[in-house]
C-alpha positions, 0 to 999 in steps of 0.5 A, spaced: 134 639 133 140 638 137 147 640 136 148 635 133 143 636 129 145 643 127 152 641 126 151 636 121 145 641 117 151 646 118 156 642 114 151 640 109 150 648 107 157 647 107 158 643 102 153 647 097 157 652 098 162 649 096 159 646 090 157 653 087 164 655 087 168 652 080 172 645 082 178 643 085 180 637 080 184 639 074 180 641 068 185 640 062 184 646 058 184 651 063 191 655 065 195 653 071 193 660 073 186 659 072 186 654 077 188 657 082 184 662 082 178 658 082 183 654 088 182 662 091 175 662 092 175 657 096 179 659 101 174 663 106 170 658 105 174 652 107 175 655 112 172 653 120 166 657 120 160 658 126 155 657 119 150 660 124 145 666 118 145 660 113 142 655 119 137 660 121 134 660 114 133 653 114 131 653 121 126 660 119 124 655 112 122 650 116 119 655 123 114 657 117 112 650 114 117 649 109 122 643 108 129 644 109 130 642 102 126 648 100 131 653 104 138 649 102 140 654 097 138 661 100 141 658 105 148 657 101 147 663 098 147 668 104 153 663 106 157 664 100 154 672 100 158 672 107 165 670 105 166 674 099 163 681 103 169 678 108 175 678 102 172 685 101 171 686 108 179 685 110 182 689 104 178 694 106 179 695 113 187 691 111 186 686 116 191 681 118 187 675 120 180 671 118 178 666 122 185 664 125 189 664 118 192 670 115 186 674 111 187 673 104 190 680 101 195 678 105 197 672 103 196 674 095 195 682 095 190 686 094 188 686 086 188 678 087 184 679 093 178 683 090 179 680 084 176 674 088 171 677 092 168 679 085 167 672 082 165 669 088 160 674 088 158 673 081 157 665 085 152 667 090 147 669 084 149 664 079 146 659 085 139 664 087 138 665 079 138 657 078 134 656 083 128 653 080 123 654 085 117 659 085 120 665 090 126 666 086 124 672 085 122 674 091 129 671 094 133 675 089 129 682 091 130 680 099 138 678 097 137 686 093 135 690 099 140 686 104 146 687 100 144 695 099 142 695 107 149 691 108 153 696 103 150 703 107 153 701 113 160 698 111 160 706 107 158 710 114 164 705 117 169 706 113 167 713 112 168 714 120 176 711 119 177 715 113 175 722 116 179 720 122 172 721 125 173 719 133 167 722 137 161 717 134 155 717 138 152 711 140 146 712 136 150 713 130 154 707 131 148 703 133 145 705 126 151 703 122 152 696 125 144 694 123 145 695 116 152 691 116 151 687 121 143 686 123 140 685 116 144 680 114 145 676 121 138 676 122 132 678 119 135 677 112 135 669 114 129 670 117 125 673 112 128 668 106 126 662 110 119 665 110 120 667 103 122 659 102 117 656 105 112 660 100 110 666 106 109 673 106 114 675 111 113 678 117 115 685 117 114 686 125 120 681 125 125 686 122 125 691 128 127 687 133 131 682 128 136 689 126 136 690 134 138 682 136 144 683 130 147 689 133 147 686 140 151 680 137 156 685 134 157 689 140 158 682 144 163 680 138 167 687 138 166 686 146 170 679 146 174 682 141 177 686 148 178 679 151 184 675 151 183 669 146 186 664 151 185 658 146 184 661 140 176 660 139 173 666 138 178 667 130 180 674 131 187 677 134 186 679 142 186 687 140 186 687 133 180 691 132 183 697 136 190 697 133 185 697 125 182 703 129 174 700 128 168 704 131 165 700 136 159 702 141 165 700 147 168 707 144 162 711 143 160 710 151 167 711 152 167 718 149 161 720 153 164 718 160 172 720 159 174 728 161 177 732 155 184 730 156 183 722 156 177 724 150 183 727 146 188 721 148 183 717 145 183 721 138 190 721 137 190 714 138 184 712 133 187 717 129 193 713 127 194 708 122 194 700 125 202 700 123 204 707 127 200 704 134 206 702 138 204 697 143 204 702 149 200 706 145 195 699 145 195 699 152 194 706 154 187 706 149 185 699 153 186 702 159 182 708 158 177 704 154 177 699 161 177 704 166 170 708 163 167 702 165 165 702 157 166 695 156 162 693 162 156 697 160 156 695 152 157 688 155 150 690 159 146 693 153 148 687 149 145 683 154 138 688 155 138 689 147 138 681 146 133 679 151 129 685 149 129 682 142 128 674 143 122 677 147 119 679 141 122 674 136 118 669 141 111 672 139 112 674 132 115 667 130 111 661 129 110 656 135 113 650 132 119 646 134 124 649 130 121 657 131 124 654 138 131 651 136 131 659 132 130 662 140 134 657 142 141 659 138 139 667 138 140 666 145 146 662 146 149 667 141 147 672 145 150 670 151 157 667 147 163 667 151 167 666 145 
Protein backbone atom coordinates (compact mmCIF):
# COMPACT_ATOMS: atom_id res chain seq x y z
CA UNK A 1 0.00 0.00 0.00
CA UNK A 2 1.54 3.63 -0.73
CA UNK A 3 0.49 7.02 0.38
CA UNK A 4 -1.62 7.14 -1.88
CA UNK A 5 -3.11 4.47 -1.06
CA UNK A 6 -3.52 5.16 2.94
CA UNK A 7 -4.99 8.39 2.06
CA UNK A 8 -7.72 7.25 0.14
CA UNK A 9 -8.75 4.16 2.51
CA UNK A 10 -8.31 7.27 5.30
CA UNK A 11 -10.82 9.39 3.61
CA UNK A 12 -13.02 6.23 2.89
CA UNK A 13 -13.33 5.65 6.87
CA UNK A 14 -13.84 9.19 6.91
CA UNK A 15 -16.85 9.13 4.94
CA UNK A 16 -18.15 6.42 7.44
CA UNK A 17 -17.54 8.23 10.16
CA UNK A 18 -19.63 10.79 8.56
CA UNK A 19 -22.34 8.82 7.87
CA UNK A 20 -23.00 7.49 11.24
CA UNK A 21 -23.54 10.98 12.45
CA UNK A 22 -27.14 12.31 11.84
CA UNK A 23 -27.60 14.40 8.01
CA UNK A 24 -26.43 17.48 7.05
CA UNK A 25 -29.82 17.94 4.64
CA UNK A 26 -32.70 19.69 6.18
CA UNK A 27 -35.43 17.17 7.46
CA UNK A 28 -38.66 19.01 7.59
CA UNK A 29 -39.94 18.04 10.93
CA UNK A 30 -36.94 18.77 12.93
CA UNK A 31 -36.40 22.23 14.93
CA UNK A 32 -34.15 24.68 13.60
CA UNK A 33 -32.07 24.10 16.64
CA UNK A 34 -32.17 20.34 16.27
CA UNK A 35 -30.40 20.63 13.24
CA UNK A 36 -27.63 22.56 14.41
CA UNK A 37 -27.14 20.40 16.75
CA UNK A 38 -26.82 17.24 14.43
CA UNK A 39 -24.70 20.21 12.19
CA UNK A 40 -22.40 20.17 15.60
CA UNK A 41 -21.48 16.87 15.88
CA UNK A 42 -19.70 17.03 12.67
CA UNK A 43 -17.37 19.68 13.43
CA UNK A 44 -14.26 17.80 14.77
CA UNK A 45 -14.96 15.31 12.44
CA UNK A 46 -14.97 17.42 9.25
CA UNK A 47 -12.06 18.72 10.42
CA UNK A 48 -8.53 17.96 8.65
CA UNK A 49 -7.18 14.83 10.67
CA UNK A 50 -4.00 12.27 10.32
CA UNK A 51 -7.00 9.08 10.59
CA UNK A 52 -3.93 7.10 11.68
CA UNK A 53 -5.98 4.55 14.77
CA UNK A 54 -8.60 3.87 12.12
CA UNK A 55 -6.06 2.93 9.23
CA UNK A 56 -4.26 0.70 11.79
CA UNK A 57 -7.14 -1.27 12.24
CA UNK A 58 -7.73 -1.90 8.88
CA UNK A 59 -4.19 -2.49 8.19
CA UNK A 60 -3.92 -4.99 11.63
CA UNK A 61 -7.65 -6.63 9.76
CA UNK A 62 -5.92 -7.23 7.03
CA UNK A 63 -2.18 -8.14 8.67
CA UNK A 64 -4.24 -11.10 9.96
CA UNK A 65 -6.13 -12.39 7.00
CA UNK A 66 -9.24 -10.41 7.24
CA UNK A 67 -10.48 -7.85 4.20
CA UNK A 68 -10.49 -4.38 4.45
CA UNK A 69 -14.32 -4.53 4.11
CA UNK A 70 -14.42 -6.83 7.57
CA UNK A 71 -12.70 -3.77 9.62
CA UNK A 72 -14.27 -0.43 7.83
CA UNK A 73 -16.59 -0.21 10.83
CA UNK A 74 -14.27 -0.70 13.99
CA UNK A 75 -12.36 1.37 12.15
CA UNK A 76 -14.85 4.35 11.76
CA UNK A 77 -16.09 3.74 15.42
CA UNK A 78 -12.49 4.09 17.07
CA UNK A 79 -12.48 7.35 14.76
CA UNK A 80 -15.72 8.62 15.80
CA UNK A 81 -14.52 7.45 19.41
CA UNK A 82 -11.54 9.77 19.01
CA UNK A 83 -13.61 13.20 18.08
CA UNK A 84 -16.11 13.04 20.81
CA UNK A 85 -13.17 12.22 23.58
CA UNK A 86 -11.66 15.57 21.94
CA UNK A 87 -15.16 17.50 22.49
CA UNK A 88 -14.60 16.20 26.21
CA UNK A 89 -11.03 16.53 26.12
CA UNK A 90 -10.96 20.49 25.39
CA UNK A 91 -13.39 21.29 27.82
CA UNK A 92 -11.92 19.42 30.30
CA UNK A 93 -8.61 20.98 29.75
CA UNK A 94 -10.26 24.39 28.17
CA UNK A 95 -8.27 24.35 25.18
CA UNK A 96 -8.25 26.90 22.73
CA UNK A 97 -7.79 25.04 19.53
CA UNK A 98 -8.38 21.52 17.79
CA UNK A 99 -6.83 21.11 14.72
CA UNK A 100 -6.27 24.52 13.57
CA UNK A 101 -9.99 25.94 14.20
CA UNK A 102 -11.04 27.19 17.87
CA UNK A 103 -11.82 24.24 20.07
CA UNK A 104 -15.62 23.76 19.95
CA UNK A 105 -16.47 24.93 23.58
CA UNK A 106 -15.06 27.96 22.63
CA UNK A 107 -17.17 28.58 19.64
CA UNK A 108 -20.72 27.43 21.69
CA UNK A 109 -19.88 27.21 25.22
CA UNK A 110 -19.36 24.60 27.61
CA UNK A 111 -22.97 22.91 28.12
CA UNK A 112 -23.48 22.64 24.34
CA UNK A 113 -20.19 21.25 23.97
CA UNK A 114 -20.48 18.12 26.36
CA UNK A 115 -23.96 18.17 25.29
CA UNK A 116 -22.50 17.18 21.92
CA UNK A 117 -19.78 15.09 22.80
CA UNK A 118 -22.44 12.90 24.36
CA UNK A 119 -24.60 12.22 21.26
CA UNK A 120 -21.62 11.72 19.24
CA UNK A 121 -20.61 8.95 21.78
CA UNK A 122 -24.00 7.73 21.62
CA UNK A 123 -23.04 7.55 17.50
CA UNK A 124 -20.00 5.54 18.20
CA UNK A 125 -22.20 2.29 19.54
CA UNK A 126 -25.07 2.85 17.24
CA UNK A 127 -22.38 2.02 14.38
CA UNK A 128 -20.63 -1.17 16.49
CA UNK A 129 -23.96 -2.58 17.63
CA UNK A 130 -25.41 -2.50 14.27
CA UNK A 131 -22.48 -4.23 12.78
CA UNK A 132 -23.84 -7.51 11.87
CA UNK A 133 -20.92 -9.38 11.74
CA UNK A 134 -20.04 -12.50 14.07
CA UNK A 135 -17.06 -10.46 16.42
CA UNK A 136 -19.51 -7.55 17.32
CA UNK A 137 -19.23 -9.06 20.73
CA UNK A 138 -15.99 -9.35 20.99
CA UNK A 139 -15.31 -5.79 19.19
CA UNK A 140 -18.05 -4.20 21.62
CA UNK A 141 -15.76 -5.87 24.79
CA UNK A 142 -12.22 -4.49 23.46
CA UNK A 143 -14.05 -1.11 22.79
CA UNK A 144 -15.25 -1.48 26.70
CA UNK A 145 -11.76 -1.89 28.19
CA UNK A 146 -10.18 0.74 25.87
CA UNK A 147 -12.46 3.32 26.92
CA UNK A 148 -12.27 2.18 30.65
CA UNK A 149 -8.23 2.28 30.20
CA UNK A 150 -8.44 5.70 28.19
CA UNK A 151 -10.96 7.10 31.16
CA UNK A 152 -8.13 6.26 34.01
CA UNK A 153 -5.35 7.87 32.58
CA UNK A 154 -7.47 11.24 31.46
CA UNK A 155 -8.50 10.99 35.56
CA UNK A 156 -4.81 10.74 36.82
CA UNK A 157 -4.07 13.71 34.44
CA UNK A 158 -6.59 15.94 35.21
CA UNK A 159 -6.18 14.93 38.69
CA UNK A 160 -2.61 16.17 38.66
CA UNK A 161 -3.85 19.80 37.18
CA UNK A 162 -6.55 19.78 40.04
CA UNK A 163 -4.06 19.18 42.98
CA UNK A 164 -1.61 21.58 41.58
CA UNK A 165 0.51 18.40 41.65
CA UNK A 166 3.83 19.51 39.77
CA UNK A 167 6.77 17.17 40.98
CA UNK A 168 5.12 14.11 38.74
CA UNK A 169 7.85 11.14 38.43
CA UNK A 170 8.42 9.73 34.84
CA UNK A 171 7.23 6.63 35.81
CA UNK A 172 4.17 8.19 36.80
CA UNK A 173 3.69 9.98 33.71
CA UNK A 174 4.58 7.22 31.90
CA UNK A 175 1.72 5.07 33.41
CA UNK A 176 -0.98 7.60 32.56
CA UNK A 177 -0.25 8.35 28.91
CA UNK A 178 -0.48 4.64 28.31
CA UNK A 179 -3.75 4.26 29.49
CA UNK A 180 -4.94 7.85 27.62
CA UNK A 181 -3.03 7.44 24.75
CA UNK A 182 -1.39 3.91 24.43
CA UNK A 183 -4.71 1.89 24.53
CA UNK A 184 -6.42 3.79 22.05
CA UNK A 185 -3.36 4.67 19.44
CA UNK A 186 -2.15 1.26 19.14
CA UNK A 187 -3.11 -1.66 20.70
CA UNK A 188 -6.92 -1.22 20.62
CA UNK A 189 -6.59 -0.90 16.74
CA UNK A 190 -4.42 -3.53 16.48
CA UNK A 191 -6.36 -5.97 18.54
CA UNK A 192 -9.94 -4.90 16.85
CA UNK A 193 -8.07 -5.55 13.36
CA UNK A 194 -7.46 -9.00 14.66
CA UNK A 195 -10.77 -9.51 16.29
CA UNK A 196 -12.30 -8.32 12.60
CA UNK A 197 -10.22 -10.71 10.62
CA UNK A 198 -11.93 -13.35 12.90
CA UNK A 199 -8.48 -13.70 15.30
CA UNK A 200 -7.80 -14.19 18.93
CA UNK A 201 -5.51 -11.45 19.44
CA UNK A 202 -2.14 -11.59 20.65
CA UNK A 203 -1.69 -10.45 24.16
CA UNK A 204 2.06 -9.98 23.68
CA UNK A 205 1.10 -7.21 21.31
CA UNK A 206 -0.25 -5.02 23.90
CA UNK A 207 3.23 -4.28 26.17
CA UNK A 208 5.12 -2.99 23.42
CA UNK A 209 1.80 -1.32 21.82
CA UNK A 210 1.01 0.70 25.09
CA UNK A 211 5.06 1.35 24.84
CA UNK A 212 4.96 2.59 21.11
CA UNK A 213 1.55 4.78 21.96
CA UNK A 214 3.66 6.68 24.87
CA UNK A 215 6.35 7.23 22.54
CA UNK A 216 4.15 8.99 20.14
CA UNK A 217 2.70 11.10 22.74
CA UNK A 218 6.06 12.11 24.17
CA UNK A 219 7.28 13.15 20.68
CA UNK A 220 3.58 15.06 20.31
CA UNK A 221 4.18 16.93 23.39
CA UNK A 222 8.07 17.34 22.50
CA UNK A 223 6.67 19.14 18.91
CA UNK A 224 4.25 20.92 21.18
CA UNK A 225 7.66 22.96 22.29
CA UNK A 226 8.68 23.77 18.65
CA UNK A 227 7.76 26.47 16.64
CA UNK A 228 4.79 25.58 14.18
CA UNK A 229 6.54 27.47 11.39
CA UNK A 230 3.69 26.39 8.60
CA UNK A 231 1.05 25.31 10.83
CA UNK A 232 0.93 21.45 10.32
CA UNK A 233 1.20 20.13 13.30
CA UNK A 234 -2.52 21.82 14.69
CA UNK A 235 -1.84 22.75 17.83
CA UNK A 236 -0.90 26.44 19.14
CA UNK A 237 3.31 26.85 19.75
CA UNK A 238 3.18 26.48 23.58
CA UNK A 239 -0.16 25.82 24.26
CA UNK A 240 0.21 22.77 26.32
CA UNK A 241 2.66 24.76 28.63
CA UNK A 242 0.29 27.82 29.09
CA UNK A 243 -2.81 24.64 29.84
CA UNK A 244 -0.15 23.65 32.25
CA UNK A 245 -0.11 19.82 30.99
CA UNK A 246 2.04 17.12 32.58
CA UNK A 247 4.48 15.81 30.38
CA UNK A 248 7.41 13.63 30.73
CA UNK A 249 9.78 17.05 29.25
CA UNK A 250 8.36 18.26 32.77
CA UNK A 251 9.02 15.23 34.91
CA UNK A 252 12.85 15.09 33.79
CA UNK A 253 12.97 18.68 34.08
CA UNK A 254 12.16 18.34 37.80
CA UNK A 255 14.87 15.66 38.30
CA UNK A 256 17.57 17.76 36.83
CA UNK A 257 16.80 21.57 37.77
CA UNK A 258 18.24 22.87 41.61
CA UNK A 259 15.29 23.77 44.51
CA UNK A 260 15.01 27.26 43.30
CA UNK A 261 14.48 26.74 39.54
CA UNK A 262 12.37 23.47 40.79
CA UNK A 263 10.08 26.03 42.71
CA UNK A 264 10.21 28.54 39.70
CA UNK A 265 8.55 25.80 37.73
CA UNK A 266 5.83 25.08 40.28
CA UNK A 267 4.69 28.47 40.62
CA UNK A 268 4.50 28.39 37.22
CA UNK A 269 2.52 25.15 36.59
CA UNK A 270 0.52 26.21 39.64
CA UNK A 271 -1.07 28.95 37.82
CA UNK A 272 -4.21 29.21 35.52
CA UNK A 273 -3.60 29.44 31.70
CA UNK A 274 -5.19 33.22 31.74
CA UNK A 275 -2.68 34.50 34.95
CA UNK A 276 0.72 33.02 32.63
CA UNK A 277 1.70 36.14 31.37
CA UNK A 278 4.18 36.02 28.23
CA UNK A 279 7.53 36.54 30.43
CA UNK A 280 6.06 33.86 32.94
CA UNK A 281 6.03 31.75 29.30
CA UNK A 282 9.27 32.28 28.40
CA UNK A 283 10.87 31.96 31.72
CA UNK A 284 9.36 28.24 32.06
CA UNK A 285 10.56 27.17 28.53
CA UNK A 286 13.96 28.29 29.05
CA UNK A 287 14.25 26.21 32.30
CA UNK A 288 12.62 23.39 30.78
CA UNK A 289 15.31 23.96 27.62
CA UNK A 290 18.39 24.58 29.68
CA UNK A 291 17.88 21.03 31.81
CA UNK A 292 18.21 19.65 28.46
CA UNK A 293 14.73 17.97 29.38
CA UNK A 294 13.40 18.38 25.75
CA UNK A 295 16.36 16.91 24.13
CA UNK A 296 16.33 13.85 26.53
CA UNK A 297 12.32 13.14 25.99
CA UNK A 298 13.20 13.43 22.56
CA UNK A 299 15.67 10.47 22.78
CA UNK A 300 13.72 8.25 25.11
CA UNK A 301 10.79 8.55 22.42
CA UNK A 302 13.32 7.61 19.87
CA UNK A 303 14.77 4.39 22.43
CA UNK A 304 10.75 3.65 23.29
CA UNK A 305 9.78 3.55 19.73
CA UNK A 306 12.44 1.40 18.04
CA UNK A 307 12.28 -0.72 21.09
CA UNK A 308 8.72 -1.18 20.45
CA UNK A 309 8.69 -1.62 16.26
CA UNK A 310 11.51 -4.41 17.11
CA UNK A 311 8.99 -6.27 19.04
CA UNK A 312 5.86 -5.39 17.01
CA UNK A 313 7.90 -6.98 13.97
CA UNK A 314 8.15 -10.62 15.51
CA UNK A 315 4.79 -10.47 16.97
CA UNK A 316 2.71 -9.44 13.71
CA UNK A 317 1.98 -11.41 11.14
CA UNK A 318 4.58 -11.30 8.21
CA UNK A 319 2.43 -10.39 5.56
CA UNK A 320 2.72 -7.06 3.29
CA UNK A 321 0.28 -5.15 5.31
CA UNK A 322 1.91 -6.11 8.79
CA UNK A 323 4.88 -4.36 6.88
CA UNK A 324 2.98 -1.14 5.89
CA UNK A 325 1.71 -1.20 9.89
CA UNK A 326 5.72 -1.14 10.81
CA UNK A 327 6.08 1.22 7.87
CA UNK A 328 3.61 3.96 9.34
CA UNK A 329 4.56 3.04 13.25
CA UNK A 330 8.04 4.26 12.33
CA UNK A 331 7.37 7.21 10.26
CA UNK A 332 4.91 8.57 13.15
CA UNK A 333 7.78 7.86 15.49
CA UNK A 334 10.14 9.75 13.73
CA UNK A 335 7.51 12.85 12.56
CA UNK A 336 8.82 16.19 12.73
CA UNK A 337 5.35 17.53 12.72
Amino acid sequence: MNRTQADALIERIREHVLAALPPTTTVNDAPELVQEFWELQRAYPERPGKGLRGLFTVLSCVAHGGREEDAIVPAAALELFQNWVLVHDDVEDDSDTRRGLPALHKLVGVPVAINVGDAMHVAMWRLLMTDPTPQRDALVREFLDMIERTAEGQHMDLQWIAHGTVDVSADSYLSMVERKTGHYTVSAPLRLGAIAAGQTPDDAIIRPALRLGAAFQIRDDVLSLTPDTDGSFGKAYLGDLIEGKRTLVLALAMERLGADERGRLTDFYQLSPDAKTDAAVEDAFGLLEASGAIAEAQRVAERMADEAIAQLRDLLPASDAGQVLLEEFNSLAHRTR
